[in-house]
C-alpha positions in Angstrom: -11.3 14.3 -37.1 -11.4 11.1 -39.2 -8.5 9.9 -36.6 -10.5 10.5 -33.8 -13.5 8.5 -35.7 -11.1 5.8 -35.7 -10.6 5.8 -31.8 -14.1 5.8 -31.4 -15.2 2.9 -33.8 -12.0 1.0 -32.5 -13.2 -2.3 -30.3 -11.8 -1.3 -27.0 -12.6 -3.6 -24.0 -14.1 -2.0 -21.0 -13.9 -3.6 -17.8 -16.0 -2.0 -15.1 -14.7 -3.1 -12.0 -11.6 -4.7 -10.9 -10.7 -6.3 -7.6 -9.1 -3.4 -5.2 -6.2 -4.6 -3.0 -6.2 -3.5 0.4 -3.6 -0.7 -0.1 -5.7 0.4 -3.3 -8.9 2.4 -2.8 -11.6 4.7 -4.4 -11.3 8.6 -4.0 -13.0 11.8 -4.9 -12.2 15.1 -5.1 -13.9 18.4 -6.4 -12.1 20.6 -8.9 -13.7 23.8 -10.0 -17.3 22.3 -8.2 -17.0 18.5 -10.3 -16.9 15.8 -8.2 -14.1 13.5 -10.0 -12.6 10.4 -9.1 -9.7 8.0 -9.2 -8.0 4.6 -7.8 -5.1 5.3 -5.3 -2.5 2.4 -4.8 -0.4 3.4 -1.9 1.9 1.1 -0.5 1.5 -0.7 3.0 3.5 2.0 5.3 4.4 4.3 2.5 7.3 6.2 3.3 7.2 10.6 2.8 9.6 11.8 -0.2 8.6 9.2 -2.6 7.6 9.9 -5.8 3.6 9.8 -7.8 2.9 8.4 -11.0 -0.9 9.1 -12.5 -1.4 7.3 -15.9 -4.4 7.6 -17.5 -7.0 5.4 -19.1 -8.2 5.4 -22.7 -11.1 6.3 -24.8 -14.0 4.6 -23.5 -11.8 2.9 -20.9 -12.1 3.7 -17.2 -9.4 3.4 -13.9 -10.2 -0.1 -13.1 -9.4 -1.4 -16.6 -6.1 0.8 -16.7 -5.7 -1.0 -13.0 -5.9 -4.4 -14.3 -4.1 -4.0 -17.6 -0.7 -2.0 -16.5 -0.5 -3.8 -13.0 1.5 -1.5 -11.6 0.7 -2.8 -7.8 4.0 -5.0 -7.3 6.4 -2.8 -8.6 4.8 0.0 -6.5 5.8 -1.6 -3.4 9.4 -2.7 -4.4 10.4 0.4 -5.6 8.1 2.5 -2.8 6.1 5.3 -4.7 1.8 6.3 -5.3 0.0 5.3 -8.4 -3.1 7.0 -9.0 -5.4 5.9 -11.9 -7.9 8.8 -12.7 -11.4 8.9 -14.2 -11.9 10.8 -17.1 -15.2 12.3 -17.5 -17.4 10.0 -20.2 -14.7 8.1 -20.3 -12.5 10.8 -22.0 -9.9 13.6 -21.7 -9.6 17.2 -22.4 -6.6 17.1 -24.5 -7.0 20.9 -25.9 -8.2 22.8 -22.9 -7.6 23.3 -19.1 -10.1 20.7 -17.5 -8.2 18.0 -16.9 -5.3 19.7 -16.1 -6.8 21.0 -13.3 -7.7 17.1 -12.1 -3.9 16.7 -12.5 -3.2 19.2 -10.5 -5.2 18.9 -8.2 -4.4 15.0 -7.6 -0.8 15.9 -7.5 -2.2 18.3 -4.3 -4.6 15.6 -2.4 -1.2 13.1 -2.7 1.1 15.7 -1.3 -1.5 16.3 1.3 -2.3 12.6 2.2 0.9 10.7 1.3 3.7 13.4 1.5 4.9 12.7 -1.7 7.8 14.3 -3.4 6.5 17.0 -5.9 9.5 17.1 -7.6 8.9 13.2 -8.9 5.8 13.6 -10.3 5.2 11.4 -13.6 2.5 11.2 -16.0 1.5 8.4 -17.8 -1.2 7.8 -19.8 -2.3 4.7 -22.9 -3.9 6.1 -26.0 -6.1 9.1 -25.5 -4.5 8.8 -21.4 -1.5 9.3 -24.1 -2.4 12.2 -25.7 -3.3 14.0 -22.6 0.8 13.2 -21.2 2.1 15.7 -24.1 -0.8 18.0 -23.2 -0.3 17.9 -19.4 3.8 18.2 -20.4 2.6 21.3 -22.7 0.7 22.6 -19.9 2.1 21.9 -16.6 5.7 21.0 -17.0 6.2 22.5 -14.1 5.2 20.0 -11.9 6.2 17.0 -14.2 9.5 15.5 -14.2 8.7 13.5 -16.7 6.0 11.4 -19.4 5.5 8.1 -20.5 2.8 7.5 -23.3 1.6 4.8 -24.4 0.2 4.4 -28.2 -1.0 8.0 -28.0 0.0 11.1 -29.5 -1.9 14.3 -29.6 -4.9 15.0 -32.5 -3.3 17.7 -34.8 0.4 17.7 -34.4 0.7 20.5 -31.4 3.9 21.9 -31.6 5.9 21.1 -28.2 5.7 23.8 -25.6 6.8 22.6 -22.2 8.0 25.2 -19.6 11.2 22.9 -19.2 12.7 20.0 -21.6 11.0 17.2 -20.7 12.4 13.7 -20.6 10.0 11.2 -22.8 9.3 7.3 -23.2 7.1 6.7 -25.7 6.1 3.0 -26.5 3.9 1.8 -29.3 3.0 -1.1 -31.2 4.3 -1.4 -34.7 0.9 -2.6 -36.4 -1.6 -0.2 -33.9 -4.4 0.0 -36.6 -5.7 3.0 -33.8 -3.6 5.5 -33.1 -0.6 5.1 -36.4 2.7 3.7 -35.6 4.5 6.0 -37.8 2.8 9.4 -36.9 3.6 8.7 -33.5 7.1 8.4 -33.9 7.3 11.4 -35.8 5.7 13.3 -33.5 8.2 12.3 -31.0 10.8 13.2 -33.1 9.6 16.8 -32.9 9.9 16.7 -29.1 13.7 15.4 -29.8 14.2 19.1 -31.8 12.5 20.9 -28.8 14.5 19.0 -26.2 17.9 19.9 -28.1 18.9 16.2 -28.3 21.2 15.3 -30.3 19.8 13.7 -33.9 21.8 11.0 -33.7 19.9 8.2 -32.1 21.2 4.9 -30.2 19.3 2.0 -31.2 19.1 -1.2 -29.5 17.4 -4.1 -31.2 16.2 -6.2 -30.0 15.6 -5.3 -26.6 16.5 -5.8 -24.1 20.0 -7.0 -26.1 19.6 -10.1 -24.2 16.3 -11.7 -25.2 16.9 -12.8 -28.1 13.6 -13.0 -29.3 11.6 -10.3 -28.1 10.1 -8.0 -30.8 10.7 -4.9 -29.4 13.6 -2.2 -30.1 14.5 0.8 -28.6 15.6 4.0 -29.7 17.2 6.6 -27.4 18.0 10.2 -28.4 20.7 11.8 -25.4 22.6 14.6 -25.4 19.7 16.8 -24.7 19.0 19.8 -22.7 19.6 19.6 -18.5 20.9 16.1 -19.6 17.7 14.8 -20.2 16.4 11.7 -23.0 13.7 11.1 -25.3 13.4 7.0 -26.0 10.7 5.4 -28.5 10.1 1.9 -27.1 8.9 0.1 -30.6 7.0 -3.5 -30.0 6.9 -5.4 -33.8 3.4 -6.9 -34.6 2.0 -5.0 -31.4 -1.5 -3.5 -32.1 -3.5 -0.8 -29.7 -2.4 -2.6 -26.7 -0.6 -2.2 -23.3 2.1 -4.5 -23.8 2.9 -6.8 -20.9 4.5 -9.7 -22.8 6.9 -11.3 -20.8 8.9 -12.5 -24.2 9.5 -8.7 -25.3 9.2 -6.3 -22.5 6.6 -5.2 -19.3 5.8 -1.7 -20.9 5.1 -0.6 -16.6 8.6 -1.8 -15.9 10.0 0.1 -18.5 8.5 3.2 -17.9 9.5 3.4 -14.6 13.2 2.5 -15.0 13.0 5.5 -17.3 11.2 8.2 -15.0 13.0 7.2 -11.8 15.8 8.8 -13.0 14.4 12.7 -13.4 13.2 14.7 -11.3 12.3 18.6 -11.5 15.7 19.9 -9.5 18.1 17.5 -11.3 18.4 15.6 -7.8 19.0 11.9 -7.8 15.9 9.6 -6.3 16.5 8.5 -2.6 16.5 5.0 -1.9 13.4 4.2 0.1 14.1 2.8 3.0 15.3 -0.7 3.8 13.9 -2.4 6.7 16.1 -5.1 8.0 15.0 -9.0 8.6 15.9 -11.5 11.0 15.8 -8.8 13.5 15.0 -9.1 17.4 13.8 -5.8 17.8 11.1 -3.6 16.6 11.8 -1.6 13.8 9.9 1.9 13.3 8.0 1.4 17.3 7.8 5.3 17.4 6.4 6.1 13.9 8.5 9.3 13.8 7.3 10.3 10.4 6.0 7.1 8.9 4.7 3.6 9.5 7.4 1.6 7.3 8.5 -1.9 9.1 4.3 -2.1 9.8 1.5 -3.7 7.8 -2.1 -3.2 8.1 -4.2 -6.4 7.0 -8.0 -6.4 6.5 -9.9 -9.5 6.1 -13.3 -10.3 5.5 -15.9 -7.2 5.8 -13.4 -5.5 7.7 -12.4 -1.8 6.7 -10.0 0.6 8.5 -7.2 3.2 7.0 -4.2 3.5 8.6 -1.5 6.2 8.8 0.4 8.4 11.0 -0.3 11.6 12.5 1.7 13.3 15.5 4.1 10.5 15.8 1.7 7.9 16.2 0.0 5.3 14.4 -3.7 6.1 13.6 -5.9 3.2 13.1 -9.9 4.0 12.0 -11.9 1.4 11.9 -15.1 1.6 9.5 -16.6 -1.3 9.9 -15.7 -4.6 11.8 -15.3 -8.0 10.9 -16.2 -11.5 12.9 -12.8 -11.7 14.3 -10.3 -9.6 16.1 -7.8 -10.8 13.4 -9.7 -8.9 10.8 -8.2 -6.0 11.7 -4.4 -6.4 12.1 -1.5 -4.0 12.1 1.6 -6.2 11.9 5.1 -6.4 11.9 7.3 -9.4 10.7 10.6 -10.5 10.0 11.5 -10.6 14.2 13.8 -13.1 15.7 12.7 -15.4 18.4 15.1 -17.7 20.2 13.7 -20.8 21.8 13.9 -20.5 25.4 14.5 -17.4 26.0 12.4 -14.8 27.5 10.6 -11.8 25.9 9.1 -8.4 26.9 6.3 -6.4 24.4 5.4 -3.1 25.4 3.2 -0.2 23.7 1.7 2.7 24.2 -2.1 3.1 23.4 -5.2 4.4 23.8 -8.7 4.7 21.8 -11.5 7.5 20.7 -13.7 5.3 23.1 -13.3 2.4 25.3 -12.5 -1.2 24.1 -10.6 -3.9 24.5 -7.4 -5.0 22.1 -6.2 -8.4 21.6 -2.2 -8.6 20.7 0.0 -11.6 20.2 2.9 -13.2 18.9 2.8 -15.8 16.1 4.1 -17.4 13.3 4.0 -15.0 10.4 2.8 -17.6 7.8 0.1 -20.6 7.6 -0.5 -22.2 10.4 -0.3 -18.8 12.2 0.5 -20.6 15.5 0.8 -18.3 18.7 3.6 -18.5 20.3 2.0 -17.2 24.0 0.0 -19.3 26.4 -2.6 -17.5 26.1 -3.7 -14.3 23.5 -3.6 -10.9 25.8 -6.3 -8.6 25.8 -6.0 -5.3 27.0 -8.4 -2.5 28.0 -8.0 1.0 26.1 -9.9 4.1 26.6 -9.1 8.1 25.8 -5.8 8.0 28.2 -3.0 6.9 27.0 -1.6 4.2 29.0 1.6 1.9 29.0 0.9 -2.0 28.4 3.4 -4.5 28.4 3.5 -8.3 28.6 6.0 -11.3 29.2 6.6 -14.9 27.3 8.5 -17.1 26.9 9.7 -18.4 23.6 8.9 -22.4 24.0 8.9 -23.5 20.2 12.4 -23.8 18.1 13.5 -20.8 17.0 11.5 -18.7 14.5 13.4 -15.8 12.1 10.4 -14.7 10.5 7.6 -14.2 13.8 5.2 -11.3 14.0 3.8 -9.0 16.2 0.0 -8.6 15.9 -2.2 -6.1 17.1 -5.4 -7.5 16.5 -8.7 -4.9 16.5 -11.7 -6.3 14.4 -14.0 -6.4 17.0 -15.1 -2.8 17.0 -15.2 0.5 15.2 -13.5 3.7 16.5 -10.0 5.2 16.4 -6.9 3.6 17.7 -4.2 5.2 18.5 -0.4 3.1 19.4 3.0 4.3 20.0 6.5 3.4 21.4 6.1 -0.5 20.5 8.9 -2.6 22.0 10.3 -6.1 22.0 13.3 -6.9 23.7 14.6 -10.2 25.2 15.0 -10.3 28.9 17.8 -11.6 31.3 17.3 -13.7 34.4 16.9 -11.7 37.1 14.2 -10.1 35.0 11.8 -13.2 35.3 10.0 -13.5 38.3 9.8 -16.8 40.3 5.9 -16.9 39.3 7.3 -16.9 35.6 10.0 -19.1 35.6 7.4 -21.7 37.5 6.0 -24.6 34.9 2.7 -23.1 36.5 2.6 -20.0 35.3 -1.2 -18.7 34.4 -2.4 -21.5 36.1 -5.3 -20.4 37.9 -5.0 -22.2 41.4 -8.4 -22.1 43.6 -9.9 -24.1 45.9 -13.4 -24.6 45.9 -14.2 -22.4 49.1 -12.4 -19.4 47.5 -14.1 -16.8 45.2 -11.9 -14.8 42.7 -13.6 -11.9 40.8 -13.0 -12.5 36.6 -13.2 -10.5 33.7 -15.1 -12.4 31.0 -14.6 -11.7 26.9 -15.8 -13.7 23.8 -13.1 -15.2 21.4 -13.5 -11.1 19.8 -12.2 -9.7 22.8 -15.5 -8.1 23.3 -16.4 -7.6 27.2 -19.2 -9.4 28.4 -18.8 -8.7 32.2 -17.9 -9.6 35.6 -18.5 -12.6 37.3 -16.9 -13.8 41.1 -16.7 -17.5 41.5 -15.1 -20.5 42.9 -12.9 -23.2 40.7 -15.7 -25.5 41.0 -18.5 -23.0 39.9 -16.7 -21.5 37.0 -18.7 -22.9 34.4 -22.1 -22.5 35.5 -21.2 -18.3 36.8 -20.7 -17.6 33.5 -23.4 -19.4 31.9 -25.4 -17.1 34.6 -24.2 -14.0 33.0 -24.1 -14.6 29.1 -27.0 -17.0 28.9 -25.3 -19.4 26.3 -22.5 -22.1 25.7 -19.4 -21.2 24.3 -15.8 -20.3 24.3 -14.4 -17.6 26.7 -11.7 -15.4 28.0 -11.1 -15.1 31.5 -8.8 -12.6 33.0 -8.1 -12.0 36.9 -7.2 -8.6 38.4 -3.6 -10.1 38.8 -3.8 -10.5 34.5 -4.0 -13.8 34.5 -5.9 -15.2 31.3 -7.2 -18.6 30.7 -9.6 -19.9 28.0 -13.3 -21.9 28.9 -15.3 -23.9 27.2 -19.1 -23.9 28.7 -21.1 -26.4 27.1 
């Protein structure tokens, strides 16, 4: 007990809130009739098959402090896998009984559900008390872990190890951790060596990595072990009760998961996620057979949607919209565009109910510059239709140009398929296109044409029939104000106008 008192009187900062990227959010679930609730970071387009890591807070800590202090974000999305930071309840975990064992399991469940992950790769992390609840989850549901990775934490009384399986360890802890004692962590680990069969002699390597000369950590790896597994102490000299991130010694998130990638509950080696090419001038992933890698969904602003795919489409629900159709984009990047040449984009989509959708091409970085003569807008509704749309590529050739589907103009469900670009030869290109005119509108002031009008958010705003000369004043008639506006004919041409 007086090593618990410790914990408690220990200064530990608490940071309530932290930032949430857009691939991170907020979630509940109920186990045994609790409400709890975590962080998920989920990578932009996360592919199925790839693995989970949950690591848990400390005493008096919370998710968005474990969030900000292991930042596991960046290394999430090279390496393609789910992080899930849980709560614990007052800010603590049941390291002697079931309760939080159930969470565990039940997060493992709602990520298999929602992200397809690979239950085999499930890995447990945890700093301090999040620590001492990795050996108990590994006591109590080794199972479903392949492996653990605490951090400063080993469990109150010296539990002997009971794991259903060996289990493959990386411990890390600072040398001078006036919380939870250096040497009484090591020694517990030792006792996990014993149950894992290792071998006693250890390898050490210090410092380390061997190549940083002055970096005050060590490492100590124990092999040999049962179902070729290892058990490694990560030691950091001078280190207190802290998650170490010290670029001069070692990034204690980087560490852990160079160690964990390499287990998994059947022995199997990890699958490489996959690799999207670049400088490509094709789509890559267009019929989202089983996932949306190659895609990114952007939110801007007060903006929210989730994306993911269902049925071999890609779902897009929109919560809440921003100002601009760009607050809502689902993009893809990396496309070749050769100057002169002539494109074709087509897709497949439709909505929950109707509404228009802007799409264009563009640079991919600041100043964003479209690439089309004008943005296309196209009308959805609960059919699935076929849109497609020519351009030519008039600007020096771009390696890195996007595709945007641009939908922040209203809430609803979206739902696109069989996206295509593909460059197209002569005799594809229609005299009209090839023409220096081309979306010209060309009327003389006798003849009436009947127009489509939209605001810059591609929001419809209604009909108008009109003359080149009375253009200006038909729409004033309809929307009552000055502005900017879309106008599109029934032959899908667009043009842009100003009404002062």
């Amino acid at each position: 007990m007086d090593f618990l008192k410790s914990m408690i009187k220990a200064v530990l900062a608490c940071v309530s809130f932290v930032a949430l990227t857009n691939n991170a959010f907020a979630d509940n679930i109920t186990v045994n009739g609790v409400t709890r609730n975590m962080i998920v970071y989920a990578p932009s387009g996360i592919e199925k098959n790839r693995p989970l890591i949950i690591q848990m807070h400390g005493m008096n800590q919370d998710a968005p402090y474990q969030q900000n202090a292991a930042k596991w974000e960046e290394i999430a999305d090279t390496a393609r896998f789910v992080v899930v930071f849980p709560n614990g309840e007052n800010k603590a975990w049941d390291i002697s009984g079931d309760k939080d064992v159930n969470f565990l399991k039940a997060i493992i469940n709602e990520m298999s559900d929602k992200y397809g992950i690979d239950t085999k790769r499930v890995y447990v992390s945890g700093f301090s008390m999040g620590g001492m609840m990795s050996y108990h989850a590994a006591n109590k549901m080794g199972d479903m872990i392949a492996a653990i990775a605490p951090v400063s934490g080993y469990p109150i009384g010296n539990p002997a190890p009971a794991s259903i399986r060996p289990m493959p360890i990386i411990h890390t802890h600072g040398t001078t951790d006036d919380v939870v004692n250096y040497e009484s962590g090591a020694n517990y680990l030792k006792r996990w060596v014993s149950f894992n069969k290792c071998s006693e002699n250890s390898q050490l390597i210090k410092p380390y990595p061997a190549n940083r000369s002055g970096s005050a950590a060590s490492l100590e790896t124990w092999s040999n072990c049962s179902e070729n597994i290892e058990v490694r102490l990560l030691s950091i000299a001078g280190k207190g009760h802290w998650y170490s991130m010290d670029l001069a010694s070692v990034n204690t998130s980087d560490e852990i998961w160079n160690f964990v990638k390499n287990f998994s509950l059947d022995g199997s080696s990890i699958s490489p996620p996959i690799q999207v090419p670049t400088n490509r001038d094709t789509i890559f992933n267009g019929n989202f057979d089983s996932t949306a890698v190659g895609w990114d969904l952007q939110l801007h602003g007060d903006a929210k949607a989730n994306g993911s795919v269902k049925d071999g489409k890609y779902v897009l629900d929109i919560s809440a919209i921003g100002t601009e159709n760009y607050q809502v984009q689902l993009i893809q990047h990396d496309i070749h565009l050769e100057k002169d040449k002539w494109y074709e984009v087509s897709f497949d989509a439709s909505a929950s109910s109707s509404r228009s959708l802007e799409v264009n091409v563009e640079q991919h970085n600041d100043p964003w510059d479209s690439y089309l003569s004008e943005l296309q807008f196209f009308e959805l509704n609960s059919t699935t239709q076929n849109f497609s749309f020519k351009f030519q590529m008039k600007v020096p050739t771009d390696t890195n140009s996007r595709l945007s589907f641009n939908a922040g103009a209203a809430t609803g469900t979206l739902f696109l398929d069989n996206i295509k670009i593909r460059e197209l030869s002569n005799s594809e290109i229609s005299k009209e296109e090839l023409s220096p005119i081309k979306n010209k509108i060309s009327l003389n002031q006798a003849h009436k044409e009947t127009f489509h009008v939209f605001n810059l958010n591609g929001n419809f705003l209604g009909t108008i029939s009109t003359n080149q000369y009375d253009m200006p004043n038909a729409i004033k008639n309809s929307v009552k104000t000055s502005g900017t506006y879309l106008l599109k004919s029934k032959t899908n041409k667009i043009f842009k106008l100003n009404v002062k």
